[in-house]
Backbone of each chain as nested JSON, in Angstrom:
{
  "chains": [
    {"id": "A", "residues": [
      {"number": 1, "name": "UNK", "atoms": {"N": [80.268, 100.237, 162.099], "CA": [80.344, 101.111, 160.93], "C": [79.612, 100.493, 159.739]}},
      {"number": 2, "name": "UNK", "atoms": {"N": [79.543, 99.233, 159.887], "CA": [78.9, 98.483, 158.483], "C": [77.36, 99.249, 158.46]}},
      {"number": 3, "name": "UNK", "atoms": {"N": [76.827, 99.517, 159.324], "CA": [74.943, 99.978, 159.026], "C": [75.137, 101.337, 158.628]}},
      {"number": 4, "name": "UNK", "atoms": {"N": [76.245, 101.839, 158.305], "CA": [76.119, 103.315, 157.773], "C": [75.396, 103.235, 156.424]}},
      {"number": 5, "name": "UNK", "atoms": {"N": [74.806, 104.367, 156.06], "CA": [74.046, 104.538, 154.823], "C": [74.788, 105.653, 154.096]}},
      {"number": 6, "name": "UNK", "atoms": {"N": [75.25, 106.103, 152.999], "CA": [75.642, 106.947, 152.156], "C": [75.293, 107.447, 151.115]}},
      {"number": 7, "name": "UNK", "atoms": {"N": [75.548, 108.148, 150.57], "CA": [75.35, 108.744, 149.15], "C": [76.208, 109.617, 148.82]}},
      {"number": 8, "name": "UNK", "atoms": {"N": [77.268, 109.43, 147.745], "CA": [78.049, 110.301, 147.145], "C": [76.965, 111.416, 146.572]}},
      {"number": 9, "name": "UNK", "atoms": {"N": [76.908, 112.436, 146.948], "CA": [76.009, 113.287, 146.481], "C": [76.644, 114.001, 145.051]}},
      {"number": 10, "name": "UNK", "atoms": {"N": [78.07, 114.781, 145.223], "CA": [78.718, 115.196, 144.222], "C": [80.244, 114.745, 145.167]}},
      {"number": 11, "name": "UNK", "atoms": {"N": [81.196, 114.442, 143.618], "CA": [82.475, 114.623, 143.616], "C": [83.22, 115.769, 143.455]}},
      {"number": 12, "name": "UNK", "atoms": {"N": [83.892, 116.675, 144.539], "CA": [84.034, 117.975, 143.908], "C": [85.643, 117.724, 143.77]}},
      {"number": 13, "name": "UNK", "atoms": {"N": [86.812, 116.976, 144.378], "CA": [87.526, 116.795, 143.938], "C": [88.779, 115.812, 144.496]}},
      {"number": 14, "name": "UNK", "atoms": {"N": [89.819, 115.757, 143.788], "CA": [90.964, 114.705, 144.373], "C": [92.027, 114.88, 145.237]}},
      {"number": 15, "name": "UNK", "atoms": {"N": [92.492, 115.231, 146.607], "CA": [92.998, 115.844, 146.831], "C": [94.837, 115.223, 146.505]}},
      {"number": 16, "name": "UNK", "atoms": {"N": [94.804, 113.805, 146.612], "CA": [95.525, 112.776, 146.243], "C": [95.996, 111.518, 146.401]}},
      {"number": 17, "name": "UNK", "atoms": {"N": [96.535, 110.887, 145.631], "CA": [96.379, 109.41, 145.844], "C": [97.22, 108.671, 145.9]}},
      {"number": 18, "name": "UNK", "atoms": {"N": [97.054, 107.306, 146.892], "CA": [98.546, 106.572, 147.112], "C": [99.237, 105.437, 146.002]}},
      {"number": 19, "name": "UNK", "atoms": {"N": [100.034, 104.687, 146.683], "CA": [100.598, 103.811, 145.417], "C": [99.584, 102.592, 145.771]}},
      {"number": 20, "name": "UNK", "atoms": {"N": [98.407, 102.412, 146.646], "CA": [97.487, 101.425, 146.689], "C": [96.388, 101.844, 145.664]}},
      {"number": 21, "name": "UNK", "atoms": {"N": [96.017, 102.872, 145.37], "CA": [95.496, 103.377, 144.438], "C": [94.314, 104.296, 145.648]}},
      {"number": 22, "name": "UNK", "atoms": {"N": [94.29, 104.514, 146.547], "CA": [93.486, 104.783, 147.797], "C": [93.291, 106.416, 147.151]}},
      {"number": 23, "name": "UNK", "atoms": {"N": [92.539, 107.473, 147.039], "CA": [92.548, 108.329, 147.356], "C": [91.882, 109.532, 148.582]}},
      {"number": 24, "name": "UNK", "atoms": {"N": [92.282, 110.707, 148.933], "CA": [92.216, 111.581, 149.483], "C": [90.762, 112.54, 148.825]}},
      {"number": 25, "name": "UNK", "atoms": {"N": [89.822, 112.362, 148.902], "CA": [88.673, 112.853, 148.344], "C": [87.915, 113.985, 148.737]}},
      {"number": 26, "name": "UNK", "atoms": {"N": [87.738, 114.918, 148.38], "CA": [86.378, 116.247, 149.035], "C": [84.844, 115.869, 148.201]}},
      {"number": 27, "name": "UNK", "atoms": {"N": [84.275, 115.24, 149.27], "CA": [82.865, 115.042, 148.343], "C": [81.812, 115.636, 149.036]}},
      {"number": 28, "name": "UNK", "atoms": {"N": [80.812, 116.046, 148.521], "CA": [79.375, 116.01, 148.82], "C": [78.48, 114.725, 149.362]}},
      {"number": 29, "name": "UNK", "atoms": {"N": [78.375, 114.475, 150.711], "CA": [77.762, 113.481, 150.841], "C": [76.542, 112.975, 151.824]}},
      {"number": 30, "name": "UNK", "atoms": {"N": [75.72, 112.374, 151.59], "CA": [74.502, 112.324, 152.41], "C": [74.72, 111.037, 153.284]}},
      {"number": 31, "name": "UNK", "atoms": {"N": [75.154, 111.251, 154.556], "CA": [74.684, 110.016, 155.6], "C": [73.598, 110.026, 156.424]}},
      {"number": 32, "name": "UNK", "atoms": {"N": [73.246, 108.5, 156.024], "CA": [72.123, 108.068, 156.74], "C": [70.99, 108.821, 155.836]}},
      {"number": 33, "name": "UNK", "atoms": {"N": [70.684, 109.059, 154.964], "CA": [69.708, 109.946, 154.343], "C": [69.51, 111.147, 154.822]}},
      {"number": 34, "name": "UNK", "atoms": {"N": [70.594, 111.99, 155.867], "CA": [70.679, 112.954, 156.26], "C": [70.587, 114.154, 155.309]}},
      {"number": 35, "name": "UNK", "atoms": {"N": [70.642, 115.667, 155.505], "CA": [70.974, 116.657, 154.458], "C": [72.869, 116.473, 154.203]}},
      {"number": 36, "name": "UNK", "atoms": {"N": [72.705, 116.982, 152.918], "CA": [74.307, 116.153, 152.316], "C": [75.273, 117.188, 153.316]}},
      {"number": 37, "name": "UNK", "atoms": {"N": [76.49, 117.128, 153.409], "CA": [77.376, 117.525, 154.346], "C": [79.032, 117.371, 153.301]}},
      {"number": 38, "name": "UNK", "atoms": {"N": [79.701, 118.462, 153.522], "CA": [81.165, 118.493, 152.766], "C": [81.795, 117.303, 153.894]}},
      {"number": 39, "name": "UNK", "atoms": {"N": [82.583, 116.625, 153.215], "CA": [83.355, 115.191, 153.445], "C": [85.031, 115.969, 153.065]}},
      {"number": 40, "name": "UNK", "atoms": {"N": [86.092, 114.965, 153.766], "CA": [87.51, 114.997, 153.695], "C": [87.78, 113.624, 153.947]}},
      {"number": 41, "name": "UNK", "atoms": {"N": [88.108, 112.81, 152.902], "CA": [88.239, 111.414, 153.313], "C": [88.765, 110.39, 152.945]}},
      {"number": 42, "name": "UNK", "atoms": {"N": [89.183, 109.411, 152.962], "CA": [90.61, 108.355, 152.138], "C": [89.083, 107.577, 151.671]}},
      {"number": 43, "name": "UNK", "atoms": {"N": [89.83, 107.086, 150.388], "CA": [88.545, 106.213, 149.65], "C": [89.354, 105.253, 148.462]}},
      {"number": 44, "name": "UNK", "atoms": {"N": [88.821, 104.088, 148.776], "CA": [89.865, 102.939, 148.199], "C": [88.923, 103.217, 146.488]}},
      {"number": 45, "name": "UNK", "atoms": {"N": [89.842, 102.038, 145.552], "CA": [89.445, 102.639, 144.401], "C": [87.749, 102.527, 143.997]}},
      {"number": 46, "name": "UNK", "atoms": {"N": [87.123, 103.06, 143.251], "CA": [86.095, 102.836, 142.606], "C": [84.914, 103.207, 144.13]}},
      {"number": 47, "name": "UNK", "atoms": {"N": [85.859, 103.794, 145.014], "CA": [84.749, 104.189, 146.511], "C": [84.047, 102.913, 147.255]}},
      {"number": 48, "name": "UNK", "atoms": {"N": [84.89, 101.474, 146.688], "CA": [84.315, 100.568, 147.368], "C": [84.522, 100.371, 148.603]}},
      {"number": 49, "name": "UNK", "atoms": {"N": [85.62, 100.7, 149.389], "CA": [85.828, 101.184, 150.856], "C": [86.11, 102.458, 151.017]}},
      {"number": 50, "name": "UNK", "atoms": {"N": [86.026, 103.022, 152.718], "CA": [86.252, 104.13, 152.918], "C": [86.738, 104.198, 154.275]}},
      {"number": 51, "name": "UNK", "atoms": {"N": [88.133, 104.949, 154.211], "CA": [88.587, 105.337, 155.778], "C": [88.083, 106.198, 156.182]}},
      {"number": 52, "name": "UNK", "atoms": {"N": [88.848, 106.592, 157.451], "CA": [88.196, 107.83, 158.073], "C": [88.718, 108.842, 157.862]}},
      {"number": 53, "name": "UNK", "atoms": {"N": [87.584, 110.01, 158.149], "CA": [88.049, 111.326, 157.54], "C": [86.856, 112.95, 158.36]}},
      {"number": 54, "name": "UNK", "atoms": {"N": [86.613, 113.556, 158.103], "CA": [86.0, 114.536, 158.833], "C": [84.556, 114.805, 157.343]}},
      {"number": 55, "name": "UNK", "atoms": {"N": [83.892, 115.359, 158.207], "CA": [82.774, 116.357, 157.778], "C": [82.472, 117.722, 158.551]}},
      {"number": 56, "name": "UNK", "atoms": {"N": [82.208, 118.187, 157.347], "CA": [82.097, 119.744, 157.635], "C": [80.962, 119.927, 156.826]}},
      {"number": 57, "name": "UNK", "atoms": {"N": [80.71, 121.101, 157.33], "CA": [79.498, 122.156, 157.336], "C": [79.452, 123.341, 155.839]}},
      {"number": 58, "name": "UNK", "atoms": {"N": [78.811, 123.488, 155.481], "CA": [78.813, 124.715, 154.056], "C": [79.781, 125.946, 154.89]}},
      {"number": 59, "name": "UNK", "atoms": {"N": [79.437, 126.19, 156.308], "CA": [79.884, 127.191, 156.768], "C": [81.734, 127.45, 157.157]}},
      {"number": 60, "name": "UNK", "atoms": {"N": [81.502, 125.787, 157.572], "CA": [82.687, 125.049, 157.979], "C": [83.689, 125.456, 156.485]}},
      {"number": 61, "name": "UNK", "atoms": {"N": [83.573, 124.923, 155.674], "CA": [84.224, 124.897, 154.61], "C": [84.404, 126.755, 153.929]}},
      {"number": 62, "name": "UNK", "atoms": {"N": [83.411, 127.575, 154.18], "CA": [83.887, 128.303, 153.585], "C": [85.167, 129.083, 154.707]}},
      {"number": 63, "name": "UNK", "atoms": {"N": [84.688, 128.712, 155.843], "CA": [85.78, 129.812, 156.715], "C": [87.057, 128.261, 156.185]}},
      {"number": 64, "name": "UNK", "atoms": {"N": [87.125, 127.36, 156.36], "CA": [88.334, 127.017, 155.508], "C": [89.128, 127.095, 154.171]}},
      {"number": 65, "name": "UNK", "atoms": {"N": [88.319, 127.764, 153.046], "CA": [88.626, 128.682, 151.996], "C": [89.377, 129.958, 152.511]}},
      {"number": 66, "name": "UNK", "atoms": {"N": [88.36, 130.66, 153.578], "CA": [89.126, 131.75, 154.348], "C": [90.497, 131.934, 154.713]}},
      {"number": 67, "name": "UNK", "atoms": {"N": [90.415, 130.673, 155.195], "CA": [91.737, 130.526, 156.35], "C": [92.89, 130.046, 155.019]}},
      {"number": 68, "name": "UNK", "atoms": {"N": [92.259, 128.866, 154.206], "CA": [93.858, 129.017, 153.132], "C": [94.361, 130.066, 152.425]}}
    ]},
    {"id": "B", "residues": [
      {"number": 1, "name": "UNK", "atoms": {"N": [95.003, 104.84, 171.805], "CA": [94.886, 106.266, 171.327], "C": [95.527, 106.736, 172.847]}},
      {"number": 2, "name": "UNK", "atoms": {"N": [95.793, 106.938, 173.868], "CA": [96.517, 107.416, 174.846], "C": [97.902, 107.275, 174.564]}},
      {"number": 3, "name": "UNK", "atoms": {"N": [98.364, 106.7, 173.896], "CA": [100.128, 106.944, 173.784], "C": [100.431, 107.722, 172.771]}},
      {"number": 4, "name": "UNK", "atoms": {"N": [99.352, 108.627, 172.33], "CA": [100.045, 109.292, 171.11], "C": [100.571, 110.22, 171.392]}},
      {"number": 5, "name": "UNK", "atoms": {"N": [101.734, 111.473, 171.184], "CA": [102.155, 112.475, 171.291], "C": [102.062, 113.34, 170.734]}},
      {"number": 6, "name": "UNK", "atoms": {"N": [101.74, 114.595, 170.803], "CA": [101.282, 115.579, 169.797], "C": [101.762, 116.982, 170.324]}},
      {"number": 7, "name": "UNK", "atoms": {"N": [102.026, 117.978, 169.227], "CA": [102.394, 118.844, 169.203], "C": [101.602, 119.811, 168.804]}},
      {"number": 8, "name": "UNK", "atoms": {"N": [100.716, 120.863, 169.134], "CA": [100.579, 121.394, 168.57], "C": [101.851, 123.099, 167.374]}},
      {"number": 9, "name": "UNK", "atoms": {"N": [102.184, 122.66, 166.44], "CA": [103.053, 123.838, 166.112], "C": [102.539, 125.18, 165.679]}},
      {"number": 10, "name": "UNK", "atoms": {"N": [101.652, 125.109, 165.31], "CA": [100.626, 126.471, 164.327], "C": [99.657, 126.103, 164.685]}},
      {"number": 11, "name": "UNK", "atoms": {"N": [98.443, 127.202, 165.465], "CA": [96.996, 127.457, 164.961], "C": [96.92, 128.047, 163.91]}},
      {"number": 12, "name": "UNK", "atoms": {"N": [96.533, 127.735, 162.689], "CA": [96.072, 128.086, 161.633], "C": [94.186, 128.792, 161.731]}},
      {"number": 13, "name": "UNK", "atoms": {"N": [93.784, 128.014, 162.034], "CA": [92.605, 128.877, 162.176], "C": [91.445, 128.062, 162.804]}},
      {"number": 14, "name": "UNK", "atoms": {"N": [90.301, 128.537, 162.923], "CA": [88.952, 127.61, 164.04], "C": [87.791, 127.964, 162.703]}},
      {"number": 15, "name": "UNK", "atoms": {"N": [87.393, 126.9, 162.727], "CA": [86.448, 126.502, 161.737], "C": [85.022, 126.787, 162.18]}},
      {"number": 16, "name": "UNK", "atoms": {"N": [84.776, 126.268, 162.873], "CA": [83.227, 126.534, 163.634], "C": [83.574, 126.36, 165.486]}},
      {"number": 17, "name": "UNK", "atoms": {"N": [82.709, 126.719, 166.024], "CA": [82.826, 126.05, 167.421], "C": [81.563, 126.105, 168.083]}},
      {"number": 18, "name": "UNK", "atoms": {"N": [81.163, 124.457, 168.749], "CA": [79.926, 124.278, 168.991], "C": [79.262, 124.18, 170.533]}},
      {"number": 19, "name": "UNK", "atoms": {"N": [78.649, 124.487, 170.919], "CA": [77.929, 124.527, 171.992], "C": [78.161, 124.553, 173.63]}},
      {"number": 20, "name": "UNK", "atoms": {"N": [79.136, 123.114, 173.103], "CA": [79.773, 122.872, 174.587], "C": [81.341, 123.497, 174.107]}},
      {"number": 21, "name": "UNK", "atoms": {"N": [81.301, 124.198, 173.336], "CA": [83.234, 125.089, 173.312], "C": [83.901, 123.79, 172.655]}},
      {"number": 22, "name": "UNK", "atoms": {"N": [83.661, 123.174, 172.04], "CA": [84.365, 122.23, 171.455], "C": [84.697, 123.187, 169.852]}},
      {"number": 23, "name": "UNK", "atoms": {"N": [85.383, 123.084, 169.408], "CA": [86.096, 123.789, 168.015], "C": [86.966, 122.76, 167.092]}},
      {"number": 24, "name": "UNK", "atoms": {"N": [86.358, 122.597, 165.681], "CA": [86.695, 122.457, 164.672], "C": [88.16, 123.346, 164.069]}},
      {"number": 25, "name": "UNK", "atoms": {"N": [89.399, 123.042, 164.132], "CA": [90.233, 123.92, 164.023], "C": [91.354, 123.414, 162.803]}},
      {"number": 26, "name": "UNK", "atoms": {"N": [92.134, 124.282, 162.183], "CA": [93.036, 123.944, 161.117], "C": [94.512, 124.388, 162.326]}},
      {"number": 27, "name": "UNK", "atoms": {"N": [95.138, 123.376, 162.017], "CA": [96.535, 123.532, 162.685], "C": [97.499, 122.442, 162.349]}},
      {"number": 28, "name": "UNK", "atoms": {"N": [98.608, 122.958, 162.427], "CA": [100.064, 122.199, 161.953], "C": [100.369, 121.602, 163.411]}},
      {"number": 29, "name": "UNK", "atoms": {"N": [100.307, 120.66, 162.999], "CA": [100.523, 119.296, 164.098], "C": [101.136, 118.052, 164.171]}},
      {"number": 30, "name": "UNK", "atoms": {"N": [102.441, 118.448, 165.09], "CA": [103.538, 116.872, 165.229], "C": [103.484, 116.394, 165.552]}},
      {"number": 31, "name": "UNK", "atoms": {"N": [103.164, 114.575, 165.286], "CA": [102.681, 113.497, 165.756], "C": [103.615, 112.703, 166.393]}},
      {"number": 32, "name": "UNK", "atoms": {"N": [103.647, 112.333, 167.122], "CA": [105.032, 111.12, 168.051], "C": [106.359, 112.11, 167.084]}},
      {"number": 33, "name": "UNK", "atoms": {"N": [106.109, 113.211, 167.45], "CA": [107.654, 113.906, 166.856], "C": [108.197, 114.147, 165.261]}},
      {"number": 34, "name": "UNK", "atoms": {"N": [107.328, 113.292, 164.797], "CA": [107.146, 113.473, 162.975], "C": [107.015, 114.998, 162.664]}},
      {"number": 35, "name": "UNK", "atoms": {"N": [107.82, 114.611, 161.174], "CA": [107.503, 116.371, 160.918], "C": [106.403, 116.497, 160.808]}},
      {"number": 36, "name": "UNK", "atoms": {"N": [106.095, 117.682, 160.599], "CA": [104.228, 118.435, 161.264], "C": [103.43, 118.063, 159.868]}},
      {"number": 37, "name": "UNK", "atoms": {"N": [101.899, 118.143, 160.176], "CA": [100.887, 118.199, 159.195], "C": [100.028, 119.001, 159.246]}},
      {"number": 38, "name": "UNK", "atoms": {"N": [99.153, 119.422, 158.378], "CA": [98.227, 120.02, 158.34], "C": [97.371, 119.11, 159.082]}},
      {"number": 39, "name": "UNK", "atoms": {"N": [95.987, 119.581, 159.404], "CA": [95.175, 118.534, 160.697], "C": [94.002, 119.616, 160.774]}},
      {"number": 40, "name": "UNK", "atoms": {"N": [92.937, 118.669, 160.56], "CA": [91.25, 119.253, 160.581], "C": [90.881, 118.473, 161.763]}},
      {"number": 41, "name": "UNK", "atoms": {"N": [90.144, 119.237, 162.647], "CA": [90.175, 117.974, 164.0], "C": [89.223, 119.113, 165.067]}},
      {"number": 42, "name": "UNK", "atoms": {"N": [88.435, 117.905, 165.856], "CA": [87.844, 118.797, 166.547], "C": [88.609, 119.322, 168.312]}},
      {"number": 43, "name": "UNK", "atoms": {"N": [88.377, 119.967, 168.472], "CA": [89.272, 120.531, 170.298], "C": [88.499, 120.651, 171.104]}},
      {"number": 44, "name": "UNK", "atoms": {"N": [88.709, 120.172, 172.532], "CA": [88.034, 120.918, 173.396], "C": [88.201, 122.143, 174.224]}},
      {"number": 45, "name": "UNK", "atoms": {"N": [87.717, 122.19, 174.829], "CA": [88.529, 124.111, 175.239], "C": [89.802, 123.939, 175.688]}},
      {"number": 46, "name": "UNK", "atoms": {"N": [90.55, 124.982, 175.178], "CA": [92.157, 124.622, 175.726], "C": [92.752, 123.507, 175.026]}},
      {"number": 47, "name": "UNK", "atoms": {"N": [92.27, 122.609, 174.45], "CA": [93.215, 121.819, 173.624], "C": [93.232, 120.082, 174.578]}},
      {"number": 48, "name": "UNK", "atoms": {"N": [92.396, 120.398, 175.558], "CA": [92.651, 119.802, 176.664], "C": [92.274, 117.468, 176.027]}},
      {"number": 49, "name": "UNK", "atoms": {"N": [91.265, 118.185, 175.264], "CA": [90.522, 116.702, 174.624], "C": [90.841, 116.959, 173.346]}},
      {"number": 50, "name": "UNK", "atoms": {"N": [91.307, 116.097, 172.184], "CA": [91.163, 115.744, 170.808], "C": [90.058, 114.754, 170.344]}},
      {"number": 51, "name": "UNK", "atoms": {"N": [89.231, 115.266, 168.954], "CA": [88.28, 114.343, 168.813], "C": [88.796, 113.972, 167.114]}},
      {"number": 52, "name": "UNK", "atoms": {"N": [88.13, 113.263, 166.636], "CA": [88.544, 112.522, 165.402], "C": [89.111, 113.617, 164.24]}},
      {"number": 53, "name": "UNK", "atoms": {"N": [89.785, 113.569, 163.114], "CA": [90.166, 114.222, 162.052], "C": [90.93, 114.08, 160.722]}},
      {"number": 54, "name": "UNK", "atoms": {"N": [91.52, 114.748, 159.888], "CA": [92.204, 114.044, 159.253], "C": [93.232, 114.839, 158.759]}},
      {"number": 55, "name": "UNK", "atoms": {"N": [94.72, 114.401, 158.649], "CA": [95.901, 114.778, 158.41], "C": [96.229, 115.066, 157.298]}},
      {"number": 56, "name": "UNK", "atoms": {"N": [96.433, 116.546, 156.777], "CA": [96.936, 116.68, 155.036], "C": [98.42, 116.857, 155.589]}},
      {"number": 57, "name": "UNK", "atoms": {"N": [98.875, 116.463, 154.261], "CA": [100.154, 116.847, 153.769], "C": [100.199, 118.302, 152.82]}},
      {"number": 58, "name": "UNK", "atoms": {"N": [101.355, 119.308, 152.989], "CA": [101.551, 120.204, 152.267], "C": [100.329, 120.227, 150.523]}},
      {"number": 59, "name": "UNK", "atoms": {"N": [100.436, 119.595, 150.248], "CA": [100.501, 119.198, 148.982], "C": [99.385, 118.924, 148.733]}},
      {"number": 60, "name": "UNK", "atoms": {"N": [98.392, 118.144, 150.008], "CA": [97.232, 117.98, 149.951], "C": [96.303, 119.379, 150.549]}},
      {"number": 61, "name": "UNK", "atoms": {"N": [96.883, 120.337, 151.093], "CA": [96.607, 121.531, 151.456], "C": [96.055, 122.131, 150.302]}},
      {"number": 62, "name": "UNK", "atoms": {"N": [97.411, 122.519, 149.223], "CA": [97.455, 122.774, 148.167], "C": [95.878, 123.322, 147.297]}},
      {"number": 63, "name": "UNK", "atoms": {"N": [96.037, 121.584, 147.238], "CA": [94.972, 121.013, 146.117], "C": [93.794, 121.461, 146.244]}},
      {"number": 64, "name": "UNK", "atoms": {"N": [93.51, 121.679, 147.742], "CA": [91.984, 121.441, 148.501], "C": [91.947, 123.21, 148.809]}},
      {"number": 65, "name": "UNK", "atoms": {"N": [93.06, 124.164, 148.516], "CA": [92.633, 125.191, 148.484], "C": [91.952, 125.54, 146.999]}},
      {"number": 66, "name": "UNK", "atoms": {"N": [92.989, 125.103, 146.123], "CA": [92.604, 124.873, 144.645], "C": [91.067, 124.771, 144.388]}},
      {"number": 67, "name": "UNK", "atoms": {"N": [90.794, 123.728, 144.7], "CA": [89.495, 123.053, 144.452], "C": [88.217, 123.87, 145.211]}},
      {"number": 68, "name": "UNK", "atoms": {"N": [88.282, 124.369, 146.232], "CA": [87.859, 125.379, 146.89], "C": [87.191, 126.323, 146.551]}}
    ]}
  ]
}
């Protein structure tokens, strides 16, 4: 996992956060210099680490707007 | 990852589904018997394979419809 490449593209929001200070994040993000992709993901403070979490698709995300 | 137990309780809904029938799906899901979570995760047909995802809580549902 260390050779991953990233880019917070946009922060769109917080979903929430623990008593480590870790949060639950929805971002905009580009891996590997890929086209950017919607993110769901635990992120320690200041985004200096990151757990795991899913990516989705523009399409992905809106049928999950749908569905809530 | 083979000793985990899972429940599915609610299909909530299928997000995308790709090529080989694998599906991106929203569903309430009990882990080793824990009360249920929300769960973004990919399936294979029938439910038969689980692939990586990530677990909201009520609350984190919420937010991420909010933000949406």
């Amino acid at each position: 996992m260390a050779d991953i490449k990233y880019e917070i593209i946009k922060e769109i929001g917080v979903l929430s956060e623990n008593a480590k200070g870790w949060r639950k994040e929805l971002n905009l993000i580009s891996w590997n210099d890929a086209a950017p992709k919607y993110d769901i993901r635990d992120w320690a403070p200041g985004h200096e680490k990151l757990g795991k979490g899913v990516t989705l698709t523009k399409e992905e995300v809106e049928m999950l707007k749908e569905i809530l």
